[in-house]
N, CA and C atoms of all chains as a GROMACS GRO file, in nm:
protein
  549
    1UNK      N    1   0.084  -0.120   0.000
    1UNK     CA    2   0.000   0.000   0.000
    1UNK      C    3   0.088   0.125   0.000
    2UNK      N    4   0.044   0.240  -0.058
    2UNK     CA    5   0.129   0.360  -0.072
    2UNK      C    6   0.125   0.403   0.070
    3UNK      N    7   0.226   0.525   0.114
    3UNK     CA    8   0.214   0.554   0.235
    3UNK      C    9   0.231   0.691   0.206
    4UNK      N   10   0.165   0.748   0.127
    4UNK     CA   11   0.161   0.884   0.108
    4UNK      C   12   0.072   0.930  -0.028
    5UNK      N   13  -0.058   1.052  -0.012
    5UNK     CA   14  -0.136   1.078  -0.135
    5UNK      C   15  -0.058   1.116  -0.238
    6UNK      N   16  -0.051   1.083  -0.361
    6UNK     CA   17   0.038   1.105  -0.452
    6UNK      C   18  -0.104   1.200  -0.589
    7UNK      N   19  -0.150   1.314  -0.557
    7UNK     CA   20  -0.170   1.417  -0.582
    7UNK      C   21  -0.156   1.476  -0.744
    8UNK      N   22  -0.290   1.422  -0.821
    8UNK     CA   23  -0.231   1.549  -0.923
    8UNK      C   24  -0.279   1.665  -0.868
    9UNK      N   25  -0.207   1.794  -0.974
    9UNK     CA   26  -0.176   1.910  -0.960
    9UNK      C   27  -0.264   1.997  -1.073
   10UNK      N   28  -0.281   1.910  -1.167
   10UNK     CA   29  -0.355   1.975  -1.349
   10UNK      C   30  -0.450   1.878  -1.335
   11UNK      N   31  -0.598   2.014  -1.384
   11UNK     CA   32  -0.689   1.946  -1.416
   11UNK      C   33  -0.726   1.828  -1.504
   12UNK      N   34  -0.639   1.925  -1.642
   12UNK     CA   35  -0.682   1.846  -1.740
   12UNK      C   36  -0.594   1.704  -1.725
   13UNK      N   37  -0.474   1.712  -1.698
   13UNK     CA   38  -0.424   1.574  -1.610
   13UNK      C   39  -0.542   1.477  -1.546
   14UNK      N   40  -0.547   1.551  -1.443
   14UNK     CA   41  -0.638   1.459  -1.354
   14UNK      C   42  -0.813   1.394  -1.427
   15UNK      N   43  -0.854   1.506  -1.538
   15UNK     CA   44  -0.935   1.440  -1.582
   15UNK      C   45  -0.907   1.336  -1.742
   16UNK      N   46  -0.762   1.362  -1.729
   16UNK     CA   47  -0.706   1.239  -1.850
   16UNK      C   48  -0.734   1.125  -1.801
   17UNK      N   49  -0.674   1.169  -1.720
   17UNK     CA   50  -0.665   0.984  -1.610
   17UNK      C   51  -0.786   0.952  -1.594
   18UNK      N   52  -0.879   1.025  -1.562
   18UNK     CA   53  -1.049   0.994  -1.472
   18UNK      C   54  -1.100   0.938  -1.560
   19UNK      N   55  -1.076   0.959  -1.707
   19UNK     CA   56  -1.170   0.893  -1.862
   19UNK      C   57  -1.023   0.738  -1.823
   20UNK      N   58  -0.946   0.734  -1.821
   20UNK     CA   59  -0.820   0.590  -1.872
   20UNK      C   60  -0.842   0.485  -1.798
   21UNK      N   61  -0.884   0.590  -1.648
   21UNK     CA   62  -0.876   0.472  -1.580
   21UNK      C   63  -1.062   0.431  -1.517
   22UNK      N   64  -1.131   0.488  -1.568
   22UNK     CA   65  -1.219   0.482  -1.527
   22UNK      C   66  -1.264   0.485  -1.420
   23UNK      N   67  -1.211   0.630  -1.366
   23UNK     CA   68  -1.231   0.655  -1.226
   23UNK      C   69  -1.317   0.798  -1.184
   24UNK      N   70  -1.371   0.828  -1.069
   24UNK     CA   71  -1.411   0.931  -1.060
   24UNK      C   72  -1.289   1.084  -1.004
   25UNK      N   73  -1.326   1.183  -0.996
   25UNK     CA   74  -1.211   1.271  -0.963
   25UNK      C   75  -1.270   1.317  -0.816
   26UNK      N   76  -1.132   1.313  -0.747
   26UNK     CA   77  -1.176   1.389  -0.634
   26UNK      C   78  -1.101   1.572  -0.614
   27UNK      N   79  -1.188   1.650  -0.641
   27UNK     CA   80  -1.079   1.761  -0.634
   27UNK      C   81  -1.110   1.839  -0.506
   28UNK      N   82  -0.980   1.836  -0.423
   28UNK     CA   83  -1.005   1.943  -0.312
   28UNK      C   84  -0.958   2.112  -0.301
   29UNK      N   85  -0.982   2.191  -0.262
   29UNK     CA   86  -0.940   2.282  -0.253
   29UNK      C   87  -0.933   2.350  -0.148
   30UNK      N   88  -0.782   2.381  -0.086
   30UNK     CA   89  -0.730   2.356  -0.013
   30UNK      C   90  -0.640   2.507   0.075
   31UNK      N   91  -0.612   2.523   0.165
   31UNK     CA   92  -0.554   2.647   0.243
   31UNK      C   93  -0.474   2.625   0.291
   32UNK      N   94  -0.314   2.647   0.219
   32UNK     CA   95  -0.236   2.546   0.354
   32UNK      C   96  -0.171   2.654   0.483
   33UNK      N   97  -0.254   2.714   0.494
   33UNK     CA   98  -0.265   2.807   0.626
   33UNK      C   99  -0.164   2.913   0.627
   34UNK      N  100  -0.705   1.875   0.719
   34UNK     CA  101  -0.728   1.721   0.637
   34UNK      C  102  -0.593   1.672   0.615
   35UNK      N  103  -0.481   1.774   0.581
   35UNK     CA  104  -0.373   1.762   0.563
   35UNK      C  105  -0.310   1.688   0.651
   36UNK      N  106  -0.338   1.708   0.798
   36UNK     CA  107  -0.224   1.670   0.884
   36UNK      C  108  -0.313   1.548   0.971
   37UNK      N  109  -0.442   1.515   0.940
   37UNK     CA  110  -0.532   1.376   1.035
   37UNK      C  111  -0.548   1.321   0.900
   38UNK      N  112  -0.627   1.343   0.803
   38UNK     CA  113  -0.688   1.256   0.728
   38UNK      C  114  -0.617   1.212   0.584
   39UNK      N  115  -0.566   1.293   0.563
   39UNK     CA  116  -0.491   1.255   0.402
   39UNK      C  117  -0.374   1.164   0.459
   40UNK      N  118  -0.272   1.168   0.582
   40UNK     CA  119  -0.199   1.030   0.583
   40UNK      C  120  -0.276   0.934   0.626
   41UNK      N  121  -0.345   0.934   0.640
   41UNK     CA  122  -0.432   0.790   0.713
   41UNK      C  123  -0.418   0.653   0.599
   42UNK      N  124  -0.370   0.572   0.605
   42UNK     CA  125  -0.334   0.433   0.537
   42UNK      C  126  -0.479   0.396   0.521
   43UNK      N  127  -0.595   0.386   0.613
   43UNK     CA  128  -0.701   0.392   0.508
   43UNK      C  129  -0.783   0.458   0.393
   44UNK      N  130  -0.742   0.600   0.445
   44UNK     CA  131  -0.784   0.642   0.326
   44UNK      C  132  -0.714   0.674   0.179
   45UNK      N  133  -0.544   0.678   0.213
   45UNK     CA  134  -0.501   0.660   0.099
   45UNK      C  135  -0.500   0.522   0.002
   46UNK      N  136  -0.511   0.422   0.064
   46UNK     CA  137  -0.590   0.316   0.015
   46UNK      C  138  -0.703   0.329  -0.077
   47UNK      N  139  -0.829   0.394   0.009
   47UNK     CA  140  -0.918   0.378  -0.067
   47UNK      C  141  -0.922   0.516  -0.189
   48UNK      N  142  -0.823   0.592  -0.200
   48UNK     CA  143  -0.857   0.713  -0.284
   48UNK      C  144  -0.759   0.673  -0.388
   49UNK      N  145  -0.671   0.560  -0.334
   49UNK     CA  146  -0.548   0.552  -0.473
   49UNK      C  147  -0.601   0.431  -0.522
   50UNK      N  148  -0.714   0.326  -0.508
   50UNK     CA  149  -0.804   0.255  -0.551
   50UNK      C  150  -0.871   0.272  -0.638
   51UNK      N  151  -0.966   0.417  -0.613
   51UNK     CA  152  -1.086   0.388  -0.637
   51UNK      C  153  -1.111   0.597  -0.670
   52UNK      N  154  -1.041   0.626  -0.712
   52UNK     CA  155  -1.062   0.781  -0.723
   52UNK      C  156  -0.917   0.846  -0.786
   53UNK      N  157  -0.928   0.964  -0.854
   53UNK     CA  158  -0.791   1.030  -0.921
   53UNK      C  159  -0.766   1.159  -0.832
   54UNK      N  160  -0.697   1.151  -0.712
   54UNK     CA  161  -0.648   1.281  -0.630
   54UNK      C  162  -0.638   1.430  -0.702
   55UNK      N  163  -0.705   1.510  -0.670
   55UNK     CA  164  -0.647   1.650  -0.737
   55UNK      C  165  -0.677   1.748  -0.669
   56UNK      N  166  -0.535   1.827  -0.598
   56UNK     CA  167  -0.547   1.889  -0.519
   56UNK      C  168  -0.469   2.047  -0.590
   57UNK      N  169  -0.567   2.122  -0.563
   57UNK     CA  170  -0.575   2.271  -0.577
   57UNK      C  171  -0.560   2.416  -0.448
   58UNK      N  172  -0.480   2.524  -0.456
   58UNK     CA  173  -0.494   2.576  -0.343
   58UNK      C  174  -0.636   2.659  -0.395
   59UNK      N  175  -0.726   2.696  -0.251
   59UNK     CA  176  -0.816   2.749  -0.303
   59UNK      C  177  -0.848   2.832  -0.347
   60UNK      N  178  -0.764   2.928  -0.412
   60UNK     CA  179  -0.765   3.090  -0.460
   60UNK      C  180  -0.769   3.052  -0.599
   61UNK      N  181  -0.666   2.944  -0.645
   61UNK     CA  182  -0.619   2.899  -0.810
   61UNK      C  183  -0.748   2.918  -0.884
   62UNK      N  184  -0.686   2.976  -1.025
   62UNK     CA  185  -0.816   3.059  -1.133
   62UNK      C  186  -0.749   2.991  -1.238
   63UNK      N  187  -0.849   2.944  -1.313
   63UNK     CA  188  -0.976   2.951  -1.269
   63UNK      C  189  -1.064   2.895  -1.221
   64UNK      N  190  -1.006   2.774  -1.106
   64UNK     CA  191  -1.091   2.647  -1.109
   64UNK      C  192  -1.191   2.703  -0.962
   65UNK      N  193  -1.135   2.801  -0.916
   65UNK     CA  194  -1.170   2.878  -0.783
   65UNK      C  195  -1.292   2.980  -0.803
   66UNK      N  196  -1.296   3.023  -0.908
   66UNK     CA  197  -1.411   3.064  -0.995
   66UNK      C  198  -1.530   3.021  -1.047
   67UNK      N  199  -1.443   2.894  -1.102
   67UNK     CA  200  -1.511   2.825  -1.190
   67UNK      C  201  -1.666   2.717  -1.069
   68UNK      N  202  -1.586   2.707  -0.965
   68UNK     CA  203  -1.653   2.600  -0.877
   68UNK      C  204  -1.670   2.686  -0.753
   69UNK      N  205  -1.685   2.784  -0.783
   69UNK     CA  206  -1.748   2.910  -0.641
   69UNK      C  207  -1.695   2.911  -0.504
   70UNK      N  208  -1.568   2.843  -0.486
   70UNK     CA  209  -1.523   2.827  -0.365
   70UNK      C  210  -1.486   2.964  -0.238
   71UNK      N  211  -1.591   2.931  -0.159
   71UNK     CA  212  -1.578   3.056  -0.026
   71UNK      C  213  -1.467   2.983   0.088
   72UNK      N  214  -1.473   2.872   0.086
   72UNK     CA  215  -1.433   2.861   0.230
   72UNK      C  216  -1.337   2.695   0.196
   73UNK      N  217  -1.231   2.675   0.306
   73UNK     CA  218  -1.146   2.539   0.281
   73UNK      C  219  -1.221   2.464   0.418
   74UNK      N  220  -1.141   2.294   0.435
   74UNK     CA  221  -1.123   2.252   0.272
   74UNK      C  222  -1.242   2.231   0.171
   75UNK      N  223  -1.293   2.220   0.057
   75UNK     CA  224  -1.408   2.152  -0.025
   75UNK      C  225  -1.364   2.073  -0.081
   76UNK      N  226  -1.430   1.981  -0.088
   76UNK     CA  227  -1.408   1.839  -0.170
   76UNK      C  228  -1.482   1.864  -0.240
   77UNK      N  229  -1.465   1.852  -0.394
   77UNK     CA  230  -1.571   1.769  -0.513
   77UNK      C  231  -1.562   1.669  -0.558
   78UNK      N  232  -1.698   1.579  -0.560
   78UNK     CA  233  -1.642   1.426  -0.681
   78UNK      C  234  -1.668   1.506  -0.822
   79UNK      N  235  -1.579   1.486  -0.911
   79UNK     CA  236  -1.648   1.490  -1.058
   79UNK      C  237  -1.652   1.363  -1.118
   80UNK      N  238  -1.682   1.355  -1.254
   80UNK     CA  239  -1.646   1.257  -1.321
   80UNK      C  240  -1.565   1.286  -1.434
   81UNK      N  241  -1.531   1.252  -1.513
   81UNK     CA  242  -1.451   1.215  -1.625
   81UNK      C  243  -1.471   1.320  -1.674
   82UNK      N  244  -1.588   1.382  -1.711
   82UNK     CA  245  -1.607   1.541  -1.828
   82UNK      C  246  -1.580   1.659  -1.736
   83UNK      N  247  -1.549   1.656  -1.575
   83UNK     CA  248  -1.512   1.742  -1.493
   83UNK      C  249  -1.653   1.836  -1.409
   84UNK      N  250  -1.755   1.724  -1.442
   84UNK     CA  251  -1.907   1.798  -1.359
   84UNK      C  252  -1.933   1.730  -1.214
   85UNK      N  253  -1.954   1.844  -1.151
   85UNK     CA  254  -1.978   1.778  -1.029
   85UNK      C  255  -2.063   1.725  -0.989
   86UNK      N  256  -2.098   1.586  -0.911
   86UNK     CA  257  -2.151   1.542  -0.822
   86UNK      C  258  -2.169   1.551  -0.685
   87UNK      N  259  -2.071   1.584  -0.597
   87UNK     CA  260  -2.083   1.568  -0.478
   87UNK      C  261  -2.025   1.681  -0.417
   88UNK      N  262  -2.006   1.712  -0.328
   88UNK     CA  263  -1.939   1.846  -0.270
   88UNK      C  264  -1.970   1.802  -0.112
   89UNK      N  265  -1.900   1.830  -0.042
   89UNK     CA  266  -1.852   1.913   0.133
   89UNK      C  267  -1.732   1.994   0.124
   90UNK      N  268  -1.810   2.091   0.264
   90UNK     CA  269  -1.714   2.180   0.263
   90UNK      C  270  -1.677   2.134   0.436
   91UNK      N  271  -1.547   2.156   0.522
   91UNK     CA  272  -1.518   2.120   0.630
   91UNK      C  273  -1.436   1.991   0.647
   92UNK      N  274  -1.408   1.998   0.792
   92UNK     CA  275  -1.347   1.872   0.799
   92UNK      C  276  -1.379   1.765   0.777
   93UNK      N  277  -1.350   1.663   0.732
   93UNK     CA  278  -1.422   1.511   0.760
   93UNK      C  279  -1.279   1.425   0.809
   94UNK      N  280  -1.319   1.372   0.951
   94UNK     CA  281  -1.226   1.238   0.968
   94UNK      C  282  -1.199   1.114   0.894
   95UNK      N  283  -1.098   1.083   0.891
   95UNK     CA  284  -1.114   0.915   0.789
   95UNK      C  285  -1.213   0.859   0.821
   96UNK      N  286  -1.310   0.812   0.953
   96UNK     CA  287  -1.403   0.735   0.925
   96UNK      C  288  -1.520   0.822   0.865
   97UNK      N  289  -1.547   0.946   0.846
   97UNK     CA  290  -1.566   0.972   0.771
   97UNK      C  291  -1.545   1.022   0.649
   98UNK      N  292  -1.440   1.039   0.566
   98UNK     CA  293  -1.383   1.081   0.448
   98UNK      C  294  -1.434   0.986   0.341
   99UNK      N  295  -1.438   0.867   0.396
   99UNK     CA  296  -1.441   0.710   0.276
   99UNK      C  297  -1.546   0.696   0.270
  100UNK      N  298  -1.681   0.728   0.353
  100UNK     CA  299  -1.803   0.677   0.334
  100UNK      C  300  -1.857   0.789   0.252
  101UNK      N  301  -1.798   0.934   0.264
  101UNK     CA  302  -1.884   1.057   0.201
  101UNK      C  303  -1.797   1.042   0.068
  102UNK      N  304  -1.688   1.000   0.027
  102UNK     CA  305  -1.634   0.998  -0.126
  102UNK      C  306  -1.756   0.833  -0.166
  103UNK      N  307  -1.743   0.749  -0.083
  103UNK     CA  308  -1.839   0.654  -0.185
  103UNK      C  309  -1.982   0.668  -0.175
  104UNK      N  310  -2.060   0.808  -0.104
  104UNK     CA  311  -2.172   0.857  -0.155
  104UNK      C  312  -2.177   0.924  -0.250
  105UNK      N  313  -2.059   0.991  -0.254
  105UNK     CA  314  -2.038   1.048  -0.401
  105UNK      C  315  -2.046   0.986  -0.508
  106UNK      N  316  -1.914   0.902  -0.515
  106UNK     CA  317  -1.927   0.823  -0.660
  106UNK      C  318  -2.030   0.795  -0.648
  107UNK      N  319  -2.153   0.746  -0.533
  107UNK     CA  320  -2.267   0.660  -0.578
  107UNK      C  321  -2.351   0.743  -0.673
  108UNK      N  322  -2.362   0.880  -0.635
  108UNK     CA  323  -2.425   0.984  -0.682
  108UNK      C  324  -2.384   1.053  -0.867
  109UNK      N  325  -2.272   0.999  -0.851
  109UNK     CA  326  -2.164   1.045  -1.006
  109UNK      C  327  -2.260   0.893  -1.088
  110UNK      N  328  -2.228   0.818  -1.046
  110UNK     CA  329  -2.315   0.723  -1.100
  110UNK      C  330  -2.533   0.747  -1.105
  111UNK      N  331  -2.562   0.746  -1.015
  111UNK     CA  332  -2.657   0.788  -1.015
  111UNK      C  333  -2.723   0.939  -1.086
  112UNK      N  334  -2.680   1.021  -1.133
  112UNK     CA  335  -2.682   1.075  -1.169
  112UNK      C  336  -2.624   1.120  -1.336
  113UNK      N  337  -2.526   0.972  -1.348
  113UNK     CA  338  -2.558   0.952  -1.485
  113UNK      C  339  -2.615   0.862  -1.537
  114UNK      N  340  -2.736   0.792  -1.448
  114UNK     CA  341  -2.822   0.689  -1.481
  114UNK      C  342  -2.783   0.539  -1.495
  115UNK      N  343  -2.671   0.504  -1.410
  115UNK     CA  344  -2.594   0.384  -1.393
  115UNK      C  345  -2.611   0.345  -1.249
  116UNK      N  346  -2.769   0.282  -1.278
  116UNK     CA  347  -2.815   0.242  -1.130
  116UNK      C  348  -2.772   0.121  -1.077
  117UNK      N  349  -2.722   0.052  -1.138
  117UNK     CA  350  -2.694  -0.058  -1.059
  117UNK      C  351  -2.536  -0.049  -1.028
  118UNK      N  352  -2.466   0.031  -1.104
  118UNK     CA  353  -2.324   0.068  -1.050
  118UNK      C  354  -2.347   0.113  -0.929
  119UNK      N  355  -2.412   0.249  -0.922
  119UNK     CA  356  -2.461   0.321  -0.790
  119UNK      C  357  -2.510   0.277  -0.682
  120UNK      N  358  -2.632   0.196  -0.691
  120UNK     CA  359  -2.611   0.075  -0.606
  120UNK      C  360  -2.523   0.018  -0.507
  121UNK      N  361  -2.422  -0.046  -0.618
  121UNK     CA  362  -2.302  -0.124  -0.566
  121UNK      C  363  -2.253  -0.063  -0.476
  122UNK      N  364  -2.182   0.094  -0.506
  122UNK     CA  365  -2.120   0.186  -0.424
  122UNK      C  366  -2.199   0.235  -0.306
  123UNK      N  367  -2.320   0.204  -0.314
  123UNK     CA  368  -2.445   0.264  -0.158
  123UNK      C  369  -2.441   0.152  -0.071
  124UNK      N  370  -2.412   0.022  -0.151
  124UNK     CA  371  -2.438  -0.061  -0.079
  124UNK      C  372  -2.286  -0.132   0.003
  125UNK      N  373  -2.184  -0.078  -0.019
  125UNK     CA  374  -2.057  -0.046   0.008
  125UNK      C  375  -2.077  -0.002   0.101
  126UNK      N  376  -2.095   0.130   0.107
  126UNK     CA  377  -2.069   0.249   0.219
  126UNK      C  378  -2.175   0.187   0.301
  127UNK      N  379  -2.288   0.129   0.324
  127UNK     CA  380  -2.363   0.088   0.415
  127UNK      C  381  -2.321   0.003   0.451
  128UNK      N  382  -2.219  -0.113   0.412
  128UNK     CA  383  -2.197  -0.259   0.456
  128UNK      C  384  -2.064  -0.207   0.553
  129UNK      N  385  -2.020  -0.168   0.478
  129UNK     CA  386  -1.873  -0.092   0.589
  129UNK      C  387  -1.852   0.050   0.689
  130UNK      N  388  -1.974   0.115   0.655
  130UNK     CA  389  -1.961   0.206   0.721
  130UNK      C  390  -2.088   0.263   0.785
  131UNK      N  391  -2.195   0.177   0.798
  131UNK     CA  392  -2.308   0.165   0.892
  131UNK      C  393  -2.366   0.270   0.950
  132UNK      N  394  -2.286   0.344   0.985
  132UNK     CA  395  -2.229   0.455   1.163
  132UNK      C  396  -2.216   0.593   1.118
  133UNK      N  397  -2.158   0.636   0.979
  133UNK     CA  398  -2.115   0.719   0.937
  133UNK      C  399  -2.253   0.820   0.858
  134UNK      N  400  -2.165   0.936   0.925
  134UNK     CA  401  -2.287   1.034   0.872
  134UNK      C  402  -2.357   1.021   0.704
  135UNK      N  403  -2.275   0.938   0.681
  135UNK     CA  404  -2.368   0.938   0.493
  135UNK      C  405  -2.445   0.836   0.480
  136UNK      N  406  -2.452   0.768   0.597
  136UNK     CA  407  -2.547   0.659   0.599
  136UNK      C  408  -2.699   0.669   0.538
  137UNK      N  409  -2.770   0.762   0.614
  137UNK     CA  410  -2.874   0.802   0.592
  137UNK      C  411  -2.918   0.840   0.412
  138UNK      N  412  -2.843   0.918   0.404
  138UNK     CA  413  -2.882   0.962   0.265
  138UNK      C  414  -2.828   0.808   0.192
  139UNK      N  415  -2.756   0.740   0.202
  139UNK     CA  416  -2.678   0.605   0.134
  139UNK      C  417  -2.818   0.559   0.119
  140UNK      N  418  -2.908   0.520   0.169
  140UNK     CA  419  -3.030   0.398   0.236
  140UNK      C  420  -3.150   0.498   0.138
  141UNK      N  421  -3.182   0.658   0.140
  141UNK     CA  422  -3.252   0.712   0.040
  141UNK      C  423  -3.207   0.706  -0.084
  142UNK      N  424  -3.114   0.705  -0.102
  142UNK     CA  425  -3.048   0.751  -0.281
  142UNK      C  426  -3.063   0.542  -0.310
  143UNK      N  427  -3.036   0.476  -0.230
  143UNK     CA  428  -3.050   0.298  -0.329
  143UNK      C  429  -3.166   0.279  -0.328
  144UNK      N  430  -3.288   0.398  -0.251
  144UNK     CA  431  -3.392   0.340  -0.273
  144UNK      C  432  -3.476   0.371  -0.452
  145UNK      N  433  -3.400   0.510  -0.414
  145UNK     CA  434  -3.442   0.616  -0.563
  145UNK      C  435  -3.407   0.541  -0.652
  146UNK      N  436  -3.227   0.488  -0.630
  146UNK     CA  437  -3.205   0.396  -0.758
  146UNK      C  438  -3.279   0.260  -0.809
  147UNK      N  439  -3.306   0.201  -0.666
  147UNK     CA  440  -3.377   0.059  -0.688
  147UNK      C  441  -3.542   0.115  -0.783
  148UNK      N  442  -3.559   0.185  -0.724
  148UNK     CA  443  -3.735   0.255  -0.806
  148UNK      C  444  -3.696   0.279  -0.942
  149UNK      N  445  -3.606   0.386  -1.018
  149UNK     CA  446  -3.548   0.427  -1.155
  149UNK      C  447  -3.510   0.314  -1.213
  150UNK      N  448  -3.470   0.208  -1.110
  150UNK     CA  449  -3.404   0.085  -1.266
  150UNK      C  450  -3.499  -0.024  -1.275
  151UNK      N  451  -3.606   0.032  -1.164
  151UNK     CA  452  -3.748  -0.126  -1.209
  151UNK      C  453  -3.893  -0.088  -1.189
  152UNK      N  454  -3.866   0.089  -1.167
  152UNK     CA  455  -4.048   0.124  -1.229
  152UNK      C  456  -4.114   0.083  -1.083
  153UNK      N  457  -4.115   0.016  -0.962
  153UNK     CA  458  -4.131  -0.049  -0.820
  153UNK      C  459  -4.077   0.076  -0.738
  154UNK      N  460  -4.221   0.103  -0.698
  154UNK     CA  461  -4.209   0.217  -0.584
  154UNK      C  462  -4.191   0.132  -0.440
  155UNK      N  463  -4.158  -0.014  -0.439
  155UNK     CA  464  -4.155  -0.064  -0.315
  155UNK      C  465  -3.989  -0.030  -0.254
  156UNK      N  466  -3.911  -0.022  -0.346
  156UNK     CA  467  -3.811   0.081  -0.268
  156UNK      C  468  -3.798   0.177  -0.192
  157UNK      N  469  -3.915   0.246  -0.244
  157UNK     CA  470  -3.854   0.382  -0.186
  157UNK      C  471  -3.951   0.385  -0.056
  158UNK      N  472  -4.012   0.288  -0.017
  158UNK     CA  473  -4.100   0.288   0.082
  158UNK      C  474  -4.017   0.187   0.183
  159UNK      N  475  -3.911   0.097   0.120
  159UNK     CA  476  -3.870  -0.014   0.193
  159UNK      C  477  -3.763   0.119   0.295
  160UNK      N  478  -3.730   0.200   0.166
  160UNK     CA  479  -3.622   0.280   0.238
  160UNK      C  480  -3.639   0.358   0.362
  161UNK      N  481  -3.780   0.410   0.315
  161UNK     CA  482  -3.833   0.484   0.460
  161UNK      C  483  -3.830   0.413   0.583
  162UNK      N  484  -3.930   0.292   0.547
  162UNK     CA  485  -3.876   0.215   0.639
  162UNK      C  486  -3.808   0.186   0.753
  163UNK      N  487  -3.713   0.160   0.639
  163UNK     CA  488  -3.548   0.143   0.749
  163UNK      C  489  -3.485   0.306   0.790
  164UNK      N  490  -3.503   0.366   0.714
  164UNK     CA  491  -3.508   0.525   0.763
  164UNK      C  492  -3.515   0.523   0.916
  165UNK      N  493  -3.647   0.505   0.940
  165UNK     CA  494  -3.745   0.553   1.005
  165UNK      C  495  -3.715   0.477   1.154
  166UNK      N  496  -3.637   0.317   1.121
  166UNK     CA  497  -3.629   0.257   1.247
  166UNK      C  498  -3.508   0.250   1.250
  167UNK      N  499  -3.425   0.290   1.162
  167UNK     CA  500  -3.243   0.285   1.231
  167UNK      C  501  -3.190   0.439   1.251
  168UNK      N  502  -3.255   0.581   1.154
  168UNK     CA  503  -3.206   0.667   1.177
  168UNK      C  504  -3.313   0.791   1.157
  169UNK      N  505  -3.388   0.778   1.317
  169UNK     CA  506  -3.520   0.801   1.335
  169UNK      C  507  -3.520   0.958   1.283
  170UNK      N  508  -3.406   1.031   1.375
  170UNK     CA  509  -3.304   1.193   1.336
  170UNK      C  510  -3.302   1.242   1.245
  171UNK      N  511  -3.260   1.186   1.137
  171UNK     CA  512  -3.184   1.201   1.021
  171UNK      C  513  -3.241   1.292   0.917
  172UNK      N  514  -3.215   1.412   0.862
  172UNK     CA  515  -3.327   1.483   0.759
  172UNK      C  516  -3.374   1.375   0.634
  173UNK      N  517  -3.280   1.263   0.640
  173UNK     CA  518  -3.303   1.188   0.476
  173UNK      C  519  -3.453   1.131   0.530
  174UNK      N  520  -3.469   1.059   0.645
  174UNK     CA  521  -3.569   0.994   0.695
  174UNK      C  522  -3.696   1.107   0.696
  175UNK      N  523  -3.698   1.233   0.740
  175UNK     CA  524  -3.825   1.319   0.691
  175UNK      C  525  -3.798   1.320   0.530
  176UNK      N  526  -3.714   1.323   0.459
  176UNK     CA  527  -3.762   1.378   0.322
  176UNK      C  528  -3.807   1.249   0.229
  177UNK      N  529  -3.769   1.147   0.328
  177UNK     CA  530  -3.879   1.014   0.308
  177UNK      C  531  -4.011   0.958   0.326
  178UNK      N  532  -4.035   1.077   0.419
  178UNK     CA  533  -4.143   1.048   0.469
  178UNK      C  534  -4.280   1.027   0.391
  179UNK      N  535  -4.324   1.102   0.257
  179UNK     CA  536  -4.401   1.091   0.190
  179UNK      C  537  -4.449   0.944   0.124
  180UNK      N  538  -4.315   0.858   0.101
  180UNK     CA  539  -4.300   0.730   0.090
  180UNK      C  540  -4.369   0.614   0.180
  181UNK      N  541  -4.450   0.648   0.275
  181UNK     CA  542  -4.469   0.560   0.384
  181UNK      C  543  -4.638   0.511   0.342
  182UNK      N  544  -4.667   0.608   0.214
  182UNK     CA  545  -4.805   0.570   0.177
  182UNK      C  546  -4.786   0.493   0.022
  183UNK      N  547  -4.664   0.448   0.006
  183UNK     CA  548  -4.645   0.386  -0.107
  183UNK      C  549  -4.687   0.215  -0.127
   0.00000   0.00000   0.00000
């Protein structure tokens, strides 16, 4: 098992992958204080 | 979320499974625009064409983080008319996560789906139902309530 979120950064990245792999996207948006 | 819930070995499990991570700070334009964000953190599920399904805004603990992302997908599914996928994923989050605040709505949305994929309003009455005697509280259980004359 990974031991750390390994994070895309680009949308259109993240929704390449979401059609390849047939997955849903989770996008957060985030404050890192 | 950063520092309790995103290392948690269960939930990176279930998000590097079963979901594509994408993390944004919340000011970034135009997606900060684009998806009206006031306040951190927000989660969205999308799907594949980048429309949303699901949204919270606030903390969620790992035992809750995994049950409100697989009400989501249930809903990304459900909402593109893939009821028995949706299903699967309601009936997930109920088998493993019982306890968890998405319970309630989990037990209304498989009933909606069970009714949409067989025309049988005995779903959505079975749902009240169980609504009604496991999560007497719950707003899903009043907005079920109409169901009890089905």
């Amino acid at each position: 098992m990974e031991n750390e979120m390994k994070w895309e950064t680009d949308m259109d990245q993240a929704l390449a992958r979401a059609s390849s792999e047939s997955k849903p996207v989770l996008l957060d948006f985030y404050n890192p204080g | 979320m950063g520092a309790v819930t995103y290392p948690d070995t269960k939930v990176i499990g279930f998000i590097s499974e079963n979901m594509i991570p994408l993390q944004v700070l919340f000011d970034a334009q135009p997606l900060s625009t684009d998806f009206n964000i006031k306040w951190t953190p927000t989660l969205i599920t999308l799907d594949s064409e980048g429309k949303e399904h699901h949204r919270t805004v606030g903390f969620l603990s790992p035992d809750e983080l995994i049950p409100s992302l697989l009400l989501g997908i249930g809903k990304s599914y459900f909402e593109t008319d893939r009821f028995e996928e949706a299903i699967e994923s309601l009936e997930r989050l109920l088998r493993e996560h019982p306890n968890s605040d998405a319970a309630p709505e989990a037990i209304y949305l498989r009933g909606v789906c069970r009714y949409k994929s067989t025309n049988d309003p005995k779903p959505l009455k079975e749902a009240y139902e169980q609504l009604k005697a496991e999560y007497p509280a719950s707003e899903w259980t009043k907005r079920a309530y109409p169901y009890r004359l089905l």
